[in-house]
N, C-alpha and C positions, 0 to 999 in steps of 0.2 A: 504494500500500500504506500502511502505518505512517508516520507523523508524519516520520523519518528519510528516507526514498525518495524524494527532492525535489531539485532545486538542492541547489549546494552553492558555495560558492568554492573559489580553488583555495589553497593550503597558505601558510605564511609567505613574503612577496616573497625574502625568505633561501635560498627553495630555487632557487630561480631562477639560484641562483650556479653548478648546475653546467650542465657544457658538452655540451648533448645533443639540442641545436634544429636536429641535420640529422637525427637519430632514423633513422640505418641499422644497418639488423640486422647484427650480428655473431651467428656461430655462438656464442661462448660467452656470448653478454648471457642473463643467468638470467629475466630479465622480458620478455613479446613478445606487444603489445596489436594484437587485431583488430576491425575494425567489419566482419567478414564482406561487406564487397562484393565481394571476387575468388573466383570458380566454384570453384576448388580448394581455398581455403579452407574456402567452404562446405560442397563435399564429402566433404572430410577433416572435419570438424563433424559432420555426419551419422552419417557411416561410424563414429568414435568414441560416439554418443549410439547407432547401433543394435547394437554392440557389446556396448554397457554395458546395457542392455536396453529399449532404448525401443520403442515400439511404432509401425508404419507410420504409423496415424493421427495422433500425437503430431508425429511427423515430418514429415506433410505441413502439420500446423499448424502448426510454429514454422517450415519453410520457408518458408510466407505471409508469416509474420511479417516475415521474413530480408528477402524479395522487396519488400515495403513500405516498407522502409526505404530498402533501396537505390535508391530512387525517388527519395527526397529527399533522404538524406546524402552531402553530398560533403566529402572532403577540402579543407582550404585552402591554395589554390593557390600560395600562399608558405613553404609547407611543402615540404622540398627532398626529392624524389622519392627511392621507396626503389627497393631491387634488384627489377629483372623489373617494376616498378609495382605490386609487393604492398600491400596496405593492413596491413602489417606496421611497428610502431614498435616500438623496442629499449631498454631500460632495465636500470641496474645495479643499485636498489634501490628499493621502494616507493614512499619520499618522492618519487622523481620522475616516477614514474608518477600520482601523484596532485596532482603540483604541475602536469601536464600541466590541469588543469581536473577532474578528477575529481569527480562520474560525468558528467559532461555532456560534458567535453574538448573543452573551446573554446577550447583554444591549437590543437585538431589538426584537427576538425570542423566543419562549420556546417549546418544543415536549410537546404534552397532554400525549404521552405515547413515553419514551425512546427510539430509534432506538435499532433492538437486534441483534443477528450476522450475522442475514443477511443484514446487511447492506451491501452495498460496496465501492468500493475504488475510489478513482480520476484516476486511470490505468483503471478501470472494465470501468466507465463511460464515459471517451477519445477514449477508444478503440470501447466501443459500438457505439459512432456515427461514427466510422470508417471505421466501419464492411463491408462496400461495398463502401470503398473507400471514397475521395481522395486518403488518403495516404497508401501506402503499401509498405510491405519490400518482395520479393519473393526470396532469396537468403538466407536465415537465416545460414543454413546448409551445402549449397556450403563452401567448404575449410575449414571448424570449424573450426580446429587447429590452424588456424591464426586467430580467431576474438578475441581472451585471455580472452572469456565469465570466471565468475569467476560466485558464490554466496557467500552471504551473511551470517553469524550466527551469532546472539545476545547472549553474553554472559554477566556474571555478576558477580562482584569480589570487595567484599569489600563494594557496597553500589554504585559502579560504571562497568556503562553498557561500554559494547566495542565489534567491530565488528571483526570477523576471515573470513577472504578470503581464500574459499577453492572451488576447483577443478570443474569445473561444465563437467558431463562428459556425453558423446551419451551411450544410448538414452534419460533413463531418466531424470535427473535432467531439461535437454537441452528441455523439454519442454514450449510452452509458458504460458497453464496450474498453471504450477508452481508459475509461477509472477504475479498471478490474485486469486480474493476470489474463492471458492469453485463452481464448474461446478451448484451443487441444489439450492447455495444462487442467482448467477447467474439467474438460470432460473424463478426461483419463484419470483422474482421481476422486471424481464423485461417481463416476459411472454414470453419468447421468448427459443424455443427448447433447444438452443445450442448457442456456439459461432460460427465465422465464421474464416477459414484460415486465413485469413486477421488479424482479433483481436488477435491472436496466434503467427502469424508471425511477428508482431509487438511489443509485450509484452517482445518476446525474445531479439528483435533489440534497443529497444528504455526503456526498464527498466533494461537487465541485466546489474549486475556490471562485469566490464573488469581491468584488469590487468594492472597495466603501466609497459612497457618494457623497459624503460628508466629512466633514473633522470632529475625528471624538479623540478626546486625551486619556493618558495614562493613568487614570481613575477608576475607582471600581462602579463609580455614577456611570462616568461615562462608558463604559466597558457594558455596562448591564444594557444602557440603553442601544448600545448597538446589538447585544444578544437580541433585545425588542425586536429591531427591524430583523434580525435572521428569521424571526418568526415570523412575521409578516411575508417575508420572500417563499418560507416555505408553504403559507397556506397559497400565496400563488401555483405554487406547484401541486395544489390537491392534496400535501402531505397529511397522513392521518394515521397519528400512532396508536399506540395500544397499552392498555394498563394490564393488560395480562403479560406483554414481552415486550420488557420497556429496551429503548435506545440511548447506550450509552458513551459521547460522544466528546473529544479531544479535538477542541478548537485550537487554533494558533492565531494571532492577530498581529500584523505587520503595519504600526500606524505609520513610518512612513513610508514601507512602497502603496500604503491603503489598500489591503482585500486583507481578508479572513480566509482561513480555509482549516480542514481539519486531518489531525494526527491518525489518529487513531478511532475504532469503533468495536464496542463489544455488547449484547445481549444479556438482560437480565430480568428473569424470572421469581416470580413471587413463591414461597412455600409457603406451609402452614404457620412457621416461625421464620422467619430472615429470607434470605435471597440467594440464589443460586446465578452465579455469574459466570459467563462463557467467552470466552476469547483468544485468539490466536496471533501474537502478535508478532508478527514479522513470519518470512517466508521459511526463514530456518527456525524456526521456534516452535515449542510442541502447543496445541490445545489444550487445554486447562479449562476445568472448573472448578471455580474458588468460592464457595458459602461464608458468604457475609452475614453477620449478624443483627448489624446496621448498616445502614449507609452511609456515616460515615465517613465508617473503616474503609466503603471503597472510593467513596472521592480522597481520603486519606493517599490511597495506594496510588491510583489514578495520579496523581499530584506528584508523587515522587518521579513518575517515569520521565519530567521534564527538566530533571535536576540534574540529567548528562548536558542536554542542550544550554540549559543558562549558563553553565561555567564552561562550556567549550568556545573559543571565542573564534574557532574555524565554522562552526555549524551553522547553517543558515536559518536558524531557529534561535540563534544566540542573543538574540535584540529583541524575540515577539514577547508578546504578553500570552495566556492562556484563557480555554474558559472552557471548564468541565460541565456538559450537560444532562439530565435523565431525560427522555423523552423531551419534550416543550419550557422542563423546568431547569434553572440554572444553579448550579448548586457551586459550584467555586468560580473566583475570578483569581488568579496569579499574575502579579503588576508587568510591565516590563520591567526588567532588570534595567537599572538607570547606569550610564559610563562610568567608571570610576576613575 
């Protein structure tokens, strides 16, 4: 996906101070990370994703997905064995779920053989259990010329990356195609034909980057109220989410090249108690689900992953501000980092 979706390190050597390297589940640890290889796991996975309204197809795609992995990710074997053999690890707060190697967790994980380009992205995977709904956008295209779709280019100058905001124009660039891995890596690992309208018209609405037509400052006023107009942009695209399988989304904001666009995107499902969160981030990175207790703890997490970017002063993310979303609702704003 986006620039952010990649590798990562894991947090300051500092975290490492706390004592959690047998990682066995207690009933009350609020944090409980799964790489989905145990059957019941998976199944309880499902059973909640067809719950929340996903559709067979979608289902039997990210089960492929599920089954792929389990192929080659294994646990390391000096990792001291949790109850029953669950691929269940236990955590009291964020910081250490992500000082675990997050998103990759290469204190917990290792591939027997390397993910290769066909892997895919935290966009391909959100949008596949999508694919027949809850959430769809059917307006993508109604009125273009007002939604200030932009794209993206990565350039490189000196030893430091930076993005150019240029023109995204009908028909093609304005594809949703465009904002997702390649249609054959796609199919070869969901097993599944094609994508669906749905996944397409979504990828447009909810990954591209848009334009700011105005001046908003490095505030959380001002920050929120541009969140305002993204919601506005999106009900021009028909977007209509779902409180059964909410959308949880990793804005970047560049106030001086002006457009928005977004990192990162993962799924999150209600249980009877807390939340059950789903995401893949980055192409070499395994599938995880992580049961939050609150929500907090996941804008908490959410938040950290942008702590590589603001101190790398090569990253062309080194300058944005952030804005963590649930569905329509905004839940963090993280300032730009000011020059020092």
């Amino acid at each position: 996906m986006g620039f952010g979706c990649r590798n990562r390190l894991g947090l300051c050597v500092l975290l490492l101070q706390w004592s959690f390297l047998s990682c066995v589940v207690h009933a009350e640890s609020p944090i409980r990370l799964s790489f989905l290889n145990q059957p019941d796991m998976v199944q309880d996975t499902l059973e909640h994703l067809k719950a929340a309204g996903c559709g067979d197809i979608a289902l039997k795609g990210f089960h492929n997905l599920i089954k792929r992995q389990q192929l080659r990710l294994q646990i390391h074997p000096d990792v001291e064995a949790r109850p029953d053999g669950a691929d269940v690890f236990a955590f009291d707060v964020p910081a250490q779920l992500y000082a675990k190697g997050a998103p990759g967790y290469s204190d917990l994980v290792h591939w027997q053989t390397r993910p290769n380009h066909h892997a895919l992205t935290c966009f391909d995977q959100a949008l596949l259990l999508l694919r027949e709904g809850p959430v769809f956008a059917d307006q993508t295209m109604e009125h273009f010329a007002t939604k200030h779709f932009r794209r993206l280019e990565l350039f490189s100058k000196g030893g430091v990356k930076y993005f150019k905001s240029l023109t995204l124009e009908l028909p093609g660039m304005a594809s949703g195609e465009n904002f997702l891995s390649p249609h054959a890596n796609y199919s070869m690992m969901t097993g599944l034909e094609s994508r669906s309208t749905y996944e397409l018209n979504l990828a447009l609405s909810l990954r591209v980057t848009r334009a700011i037509p105005a001046h908003y400052a490095n505030t959380e006023m001002s920050l929120t109220q541009l969140f305002e107009r993204k919601k506005e942009w999106w009900k021009r695209d028909g977007l209509v989410f779902s409180e059964k399988l909410k959308v949880v989304l990793c804005h970047f904001v560049d106030l001086r090249g002006k457009y928005i666009g977004v990192d990162h995107i993962g799924l999150l499902v209600p249980k009877e108690s807390g939340w059950i969160y789903l995401e893949k981030n980055g192409t070499m990175n395994p599938i995880v689900r992580i049961d939050f207790d609150q929500l907090d703890h996941l804008v908490d997490f959410m938040a950290l992953m942008f702590e590589e970017d603001r101190k790398d002063p090569r990253s062309p993310l080194h300058s944005a501000a952030f804005i963590i979303s649930i569905n329509d609702q905004l839940h963090r704003v993280i300032l730009r980092k000011r020059p020092t």
